[in-house]
C-alpha positions as CSV (number, residue, x, y, z in Angstrom):
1,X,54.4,34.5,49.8
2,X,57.1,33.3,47.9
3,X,60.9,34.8,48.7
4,X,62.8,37.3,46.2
5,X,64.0,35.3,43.6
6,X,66.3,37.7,41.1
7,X,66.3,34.7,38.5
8,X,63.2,35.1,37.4
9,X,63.6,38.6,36.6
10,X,66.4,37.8,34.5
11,X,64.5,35.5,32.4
12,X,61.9,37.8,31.8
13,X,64.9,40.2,30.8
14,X,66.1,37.3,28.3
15,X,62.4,36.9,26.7
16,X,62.6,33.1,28.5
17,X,59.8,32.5,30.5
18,X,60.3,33.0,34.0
19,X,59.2,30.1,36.9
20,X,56.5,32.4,37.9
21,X,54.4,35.6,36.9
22,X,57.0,38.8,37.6
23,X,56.4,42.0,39.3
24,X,58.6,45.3,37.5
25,X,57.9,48.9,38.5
26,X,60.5,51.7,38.1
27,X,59.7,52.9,41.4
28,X,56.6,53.1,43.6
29,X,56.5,57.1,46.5
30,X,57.1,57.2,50.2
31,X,53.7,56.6,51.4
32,X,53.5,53.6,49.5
33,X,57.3,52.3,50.7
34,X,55.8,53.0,54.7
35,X,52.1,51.0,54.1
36,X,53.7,47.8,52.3
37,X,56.1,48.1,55.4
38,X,54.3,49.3,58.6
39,X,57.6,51.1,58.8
40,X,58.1,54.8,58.5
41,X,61.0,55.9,56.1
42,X,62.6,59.0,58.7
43,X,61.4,61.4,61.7
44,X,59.0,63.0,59.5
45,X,59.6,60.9,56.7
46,X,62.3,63.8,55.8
47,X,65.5,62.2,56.8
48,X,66.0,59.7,53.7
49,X,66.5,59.8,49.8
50,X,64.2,57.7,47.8
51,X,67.0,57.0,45.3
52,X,69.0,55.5,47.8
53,X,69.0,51.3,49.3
54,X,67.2,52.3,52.3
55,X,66.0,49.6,54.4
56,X,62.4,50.4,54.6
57,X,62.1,50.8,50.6
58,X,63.9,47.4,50.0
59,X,61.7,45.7,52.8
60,X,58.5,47.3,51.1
61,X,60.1,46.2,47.5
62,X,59.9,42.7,49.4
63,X,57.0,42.8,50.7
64,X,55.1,43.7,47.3
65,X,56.9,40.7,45.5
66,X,59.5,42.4,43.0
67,X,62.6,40.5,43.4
68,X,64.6,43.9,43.3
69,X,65.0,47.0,44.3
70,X,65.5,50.3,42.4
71,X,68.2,52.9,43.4
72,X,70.6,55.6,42.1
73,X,74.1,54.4,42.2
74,X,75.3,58.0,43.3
75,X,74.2,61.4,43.9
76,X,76.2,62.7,40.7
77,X,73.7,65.4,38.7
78,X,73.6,68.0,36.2
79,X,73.4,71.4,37.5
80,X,70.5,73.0,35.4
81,X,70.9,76.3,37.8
82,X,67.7,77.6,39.3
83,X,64.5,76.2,38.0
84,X,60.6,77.1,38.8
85,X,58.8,73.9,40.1
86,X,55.2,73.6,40.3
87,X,53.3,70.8,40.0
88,X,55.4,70.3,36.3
89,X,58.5,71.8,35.2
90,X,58.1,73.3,31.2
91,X,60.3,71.8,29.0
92,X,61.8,75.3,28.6
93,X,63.3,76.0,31.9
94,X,66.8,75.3,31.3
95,X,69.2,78.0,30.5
96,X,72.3,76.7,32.0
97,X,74.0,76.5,28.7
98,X,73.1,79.3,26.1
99,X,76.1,79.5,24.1
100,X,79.5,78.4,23.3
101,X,81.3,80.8,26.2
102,X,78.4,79.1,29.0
103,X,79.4,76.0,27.7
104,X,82.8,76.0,28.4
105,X,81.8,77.5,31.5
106,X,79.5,74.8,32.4
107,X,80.8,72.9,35.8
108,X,80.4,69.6,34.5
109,X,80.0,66.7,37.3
110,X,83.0,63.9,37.2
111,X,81.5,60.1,37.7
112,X,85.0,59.4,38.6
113,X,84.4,61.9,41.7
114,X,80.8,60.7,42.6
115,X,80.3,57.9,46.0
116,X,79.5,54.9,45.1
117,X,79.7,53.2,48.2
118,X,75.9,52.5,48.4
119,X,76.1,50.4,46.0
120,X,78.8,48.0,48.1
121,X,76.8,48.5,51.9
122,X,73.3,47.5,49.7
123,X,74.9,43.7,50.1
124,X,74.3,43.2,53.7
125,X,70.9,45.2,53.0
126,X,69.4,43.0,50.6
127,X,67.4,39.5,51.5
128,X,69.0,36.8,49.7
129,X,67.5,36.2,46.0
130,X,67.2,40.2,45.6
131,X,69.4,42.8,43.4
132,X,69.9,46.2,43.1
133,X,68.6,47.9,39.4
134,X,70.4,51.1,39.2
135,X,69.0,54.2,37.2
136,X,70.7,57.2,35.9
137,X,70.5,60.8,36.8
138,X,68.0,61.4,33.9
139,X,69.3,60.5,30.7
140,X,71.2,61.7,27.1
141,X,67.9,64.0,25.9
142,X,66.6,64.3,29.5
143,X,70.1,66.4,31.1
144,X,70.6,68.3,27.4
145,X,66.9,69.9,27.4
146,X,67.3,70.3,31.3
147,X,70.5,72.7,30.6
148,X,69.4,74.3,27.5
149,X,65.8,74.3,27.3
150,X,63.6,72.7,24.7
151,X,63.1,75.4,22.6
152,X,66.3,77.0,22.6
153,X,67.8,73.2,22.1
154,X,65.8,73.3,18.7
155,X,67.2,76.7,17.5
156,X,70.7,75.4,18.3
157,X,70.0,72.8,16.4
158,X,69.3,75.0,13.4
159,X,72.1,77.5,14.3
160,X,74.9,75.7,15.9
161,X,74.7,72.3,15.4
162,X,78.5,71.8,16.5
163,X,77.8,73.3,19.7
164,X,74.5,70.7,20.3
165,X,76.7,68.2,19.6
166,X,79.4,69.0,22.1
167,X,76.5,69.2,24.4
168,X,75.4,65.8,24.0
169,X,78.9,64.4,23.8
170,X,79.9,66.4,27.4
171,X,76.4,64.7,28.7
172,X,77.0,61.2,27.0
173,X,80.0,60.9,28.0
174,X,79.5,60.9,31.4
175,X,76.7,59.5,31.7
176,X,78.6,56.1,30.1
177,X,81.3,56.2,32.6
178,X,78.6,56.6,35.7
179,X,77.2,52.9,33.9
180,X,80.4,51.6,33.6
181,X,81.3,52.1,37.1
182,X,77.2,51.0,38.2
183,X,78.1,47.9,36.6
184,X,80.5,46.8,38.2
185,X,78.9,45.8,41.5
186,X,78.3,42.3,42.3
187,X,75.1,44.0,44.3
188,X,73.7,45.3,40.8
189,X,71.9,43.1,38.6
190,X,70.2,45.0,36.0
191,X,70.8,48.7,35.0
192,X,67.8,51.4,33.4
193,X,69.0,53.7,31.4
194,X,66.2,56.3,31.9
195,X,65.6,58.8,29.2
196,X,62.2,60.2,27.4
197,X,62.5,60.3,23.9
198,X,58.7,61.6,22.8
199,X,55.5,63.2,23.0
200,X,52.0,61.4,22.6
201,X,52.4,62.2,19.2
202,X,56.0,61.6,18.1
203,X,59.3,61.7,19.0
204,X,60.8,64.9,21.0
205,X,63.6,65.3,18.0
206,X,63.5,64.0,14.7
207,X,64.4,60.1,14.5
208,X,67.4,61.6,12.5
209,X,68.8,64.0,15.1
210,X,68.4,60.9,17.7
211,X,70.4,58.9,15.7
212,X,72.8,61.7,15.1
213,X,73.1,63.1,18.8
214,X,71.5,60.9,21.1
215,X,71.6,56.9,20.0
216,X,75.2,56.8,19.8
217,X,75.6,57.3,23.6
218,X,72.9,54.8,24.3
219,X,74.5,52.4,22.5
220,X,77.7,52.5,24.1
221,X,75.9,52.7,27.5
222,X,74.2,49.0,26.8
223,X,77.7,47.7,25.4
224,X,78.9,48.9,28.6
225,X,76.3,47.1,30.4
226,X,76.4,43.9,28.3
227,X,80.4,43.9,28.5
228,X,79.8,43.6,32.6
229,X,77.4,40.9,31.9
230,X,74.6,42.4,33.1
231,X,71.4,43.3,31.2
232,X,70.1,47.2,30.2
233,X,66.2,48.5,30.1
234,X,65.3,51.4,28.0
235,X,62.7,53.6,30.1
236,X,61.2,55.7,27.9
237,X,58.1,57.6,27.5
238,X,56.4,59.0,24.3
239,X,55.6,57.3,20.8
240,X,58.6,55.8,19.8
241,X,57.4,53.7,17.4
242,X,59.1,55.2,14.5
243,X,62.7,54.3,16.4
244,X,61.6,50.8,18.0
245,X,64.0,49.2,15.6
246,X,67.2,51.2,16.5
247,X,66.2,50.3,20.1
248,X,65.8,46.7,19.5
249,X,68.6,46.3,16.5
250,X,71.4,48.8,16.9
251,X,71.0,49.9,20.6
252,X,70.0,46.3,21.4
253,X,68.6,46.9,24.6
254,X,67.1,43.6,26.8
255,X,63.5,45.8,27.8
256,X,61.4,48.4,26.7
257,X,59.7,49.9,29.6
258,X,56.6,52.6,29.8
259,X,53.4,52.1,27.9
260,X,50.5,54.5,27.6
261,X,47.1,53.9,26.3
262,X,46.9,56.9,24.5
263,X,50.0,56.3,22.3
264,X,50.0,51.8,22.2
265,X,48.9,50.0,24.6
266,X,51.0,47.7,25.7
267,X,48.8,44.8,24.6
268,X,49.5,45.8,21.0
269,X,53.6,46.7,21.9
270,X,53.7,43.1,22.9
271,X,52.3,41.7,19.8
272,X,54.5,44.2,17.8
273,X,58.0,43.6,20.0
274,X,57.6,40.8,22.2
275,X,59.5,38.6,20.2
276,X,62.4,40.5,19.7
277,X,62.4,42.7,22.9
278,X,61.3,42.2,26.7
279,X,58.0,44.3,27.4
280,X,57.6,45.7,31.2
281,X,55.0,47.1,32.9
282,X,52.3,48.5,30.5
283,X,49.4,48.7,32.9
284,X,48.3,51.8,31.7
285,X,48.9,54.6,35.4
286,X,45.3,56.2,34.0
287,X,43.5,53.1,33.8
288,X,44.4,52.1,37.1
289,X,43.5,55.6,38.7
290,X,40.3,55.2,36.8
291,X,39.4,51.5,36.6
292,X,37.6,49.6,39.5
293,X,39.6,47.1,41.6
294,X,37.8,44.1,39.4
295,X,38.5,45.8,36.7
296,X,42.2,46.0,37.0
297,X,42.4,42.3,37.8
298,X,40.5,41.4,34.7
299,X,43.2,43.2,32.5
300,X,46.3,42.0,34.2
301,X,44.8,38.8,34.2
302,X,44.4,38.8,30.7
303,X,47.7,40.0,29.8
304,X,49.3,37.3,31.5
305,X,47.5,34.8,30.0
306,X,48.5,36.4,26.5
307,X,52.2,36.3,27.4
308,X,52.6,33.0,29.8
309,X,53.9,30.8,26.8
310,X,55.9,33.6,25.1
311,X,58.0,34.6,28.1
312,X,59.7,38.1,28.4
313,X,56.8,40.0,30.3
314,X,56.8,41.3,33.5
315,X,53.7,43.1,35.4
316,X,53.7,46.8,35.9
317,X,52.0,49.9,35.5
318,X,53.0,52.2,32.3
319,X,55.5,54.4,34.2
320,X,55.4,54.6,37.9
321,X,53.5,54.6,40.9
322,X,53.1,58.3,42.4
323,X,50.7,58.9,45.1
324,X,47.3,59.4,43.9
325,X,47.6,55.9,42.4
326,X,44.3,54.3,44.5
327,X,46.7,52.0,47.5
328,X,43.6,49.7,47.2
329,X,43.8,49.5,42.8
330,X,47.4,49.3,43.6
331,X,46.6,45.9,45.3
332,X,44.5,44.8,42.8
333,X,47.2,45.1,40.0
334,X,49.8,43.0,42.1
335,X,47.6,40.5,43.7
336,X,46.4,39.0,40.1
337,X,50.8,38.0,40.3
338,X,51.1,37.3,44.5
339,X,47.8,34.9,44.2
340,X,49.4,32.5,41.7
341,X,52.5,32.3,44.7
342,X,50.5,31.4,47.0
């Protein structure tokens, strides 16, 4: 197996092509981190964060072939109060924020105040040729649902449009300055800025009220990015067709990442974007749950082949890798990159 070898992640990033076929997931689950390793994460697997540098999860990162590995750069959050979690969480939970007076109230966390010093100790974690890509506590639409609720965000947005705005502007806000200070590590080589904008069948808000309340703060989150040199992925779920050009042209983010059958698959996002945005991941998480080993390897195969002379592609699944992925389809998807190393 060939080592980590960041550069070729960037060049994805930069729609070049890269010296070899490239591995990107956002992030894969414990039992996954402990069988690429051999390792186990803690007594118990209970005494480690997933979101942190921890050595197992950068040595399983390794082991699989990405030529990074994904972390927070601090345990700074929005407080959404106490929320019901089942196997989902309704879009409708939040009621941190029901008014001007909670508002005010509201204990907002300071990046400023937040430990970063993972961030600095991941250097003499991390084999030579890997990087850190840092993710954010949610995102602009994620925290501002999360603290008001979905519903109630949508009245507000009839009723008191002032007061959503403030909302997304105390949110923003700190979520730009928790980049800005991300981005400055020499450890850190790429950033996500991680934030669902849609359903399966259009976009959460209107495309006007995201370019009114939420774009703004994504595009001064990528200029932050781009002014440390560094480049910035848009994870995103839901059709977002219908704002791909604000993405590409006025947030001018380097990647697009999560794909789902149901909405485009990611065959027909690369035909539509590939030229003018990197596409990541794709492999649909259904199809791989569903599809035989074989099968699996006969799509990645073919979407490499369709992007090998264009460039800016990297191999994934549409979202993530949570447990009840099959470990052995899992395989399947990565090997069709790991044979053409060996």
């Amino acid at each position: 197996m060939s080592e980590p070898n960041f550069e070729n992640l960037l060049k994805v990033l930069h729609r070049e092509i890269p010296d070899r076929p490239t591995l990107f997931e956002f992030f894969l689950n414990g039992p996954y981190y402990e069988k690429l390793t051999g390792k186990k994460l803690g007594v118990e697997g209970k005494d480690w964060k997933w979101a942190e540098p921890h050595p197992v999860i950068i040595e399983a990162f390794k082991n699989a072939g990405y030529d990074y590995v994904i972390c927070h750069g601090a345990d700074m959050a929005f407080d959404a109060g106490e929320i019901e979690k089942k196997e989902t969480i309704s879009l409708n939970a939040g009621n941190a924020i029901r008014d001007r007076e909670s508002f005010e109230l509201y204990n907002w966390p300071e990046p400023d105040n937040c430990d970063y010093s993972r961030l600095s100790k991941a250097e003499s974690l991390l084999p030579d040729g890997m990087k850190l890509i840092v993710y954010g506590p949610g995102g602009v639409l994620e925290n501002a649902i999360s603290l008001v609720g979905f519903d109630s965000l949508c009245m507000l947005l009839a009723d008191n449009p002032n007061l959503v705005k403030d909302i997304f502007d105390a949110v923003g806000q700190r979520l730009l300055r928790y980049y800005e200070i991300c981005a400055k590590y020499d450890s850190v080589g790429v950033l996500i800025s991680n934030d669902d904008w849609g359903f399966k069948t259009s976009t959460m808000l209107s495309p006007a009220d995201l370019r009114r309340f939420v774009f703004p703060w994504h595009k001064k989150i990528v200029e932050a990015i781009h002014a440390a040199g560094k480049p910035a992925i848009l994870h995103s779920c839901g059709k977002l067709d219908e704002v791909m050009d604000d993405v590409i042209e006025d947030m001018k983010y380097d990647a697009k990442h999560s794909f789902e059958d149901v909405i485009m698959p990611v065959e027909e996002a690369y035909e539509l974007w590939g030229g003018r945005i990197a596409v990541l991941g794709g492999i649909d998480v259904d199809f791989i749950c569903r599809s035989s080993p074989e099968q699996i390897k006969q799509r990645c195969r073919a979407m490499m082949t369709k992007t090998e002379k264009k460039g800016g592609y990297a191999l994934g699944t549409g979202n993530s890798v949570p447990e009840y992925v099959p470990y052995d389809n899992y395989l399947a998807m990565i090997d069709c990159v790991l044979e053409t190393r060996d």
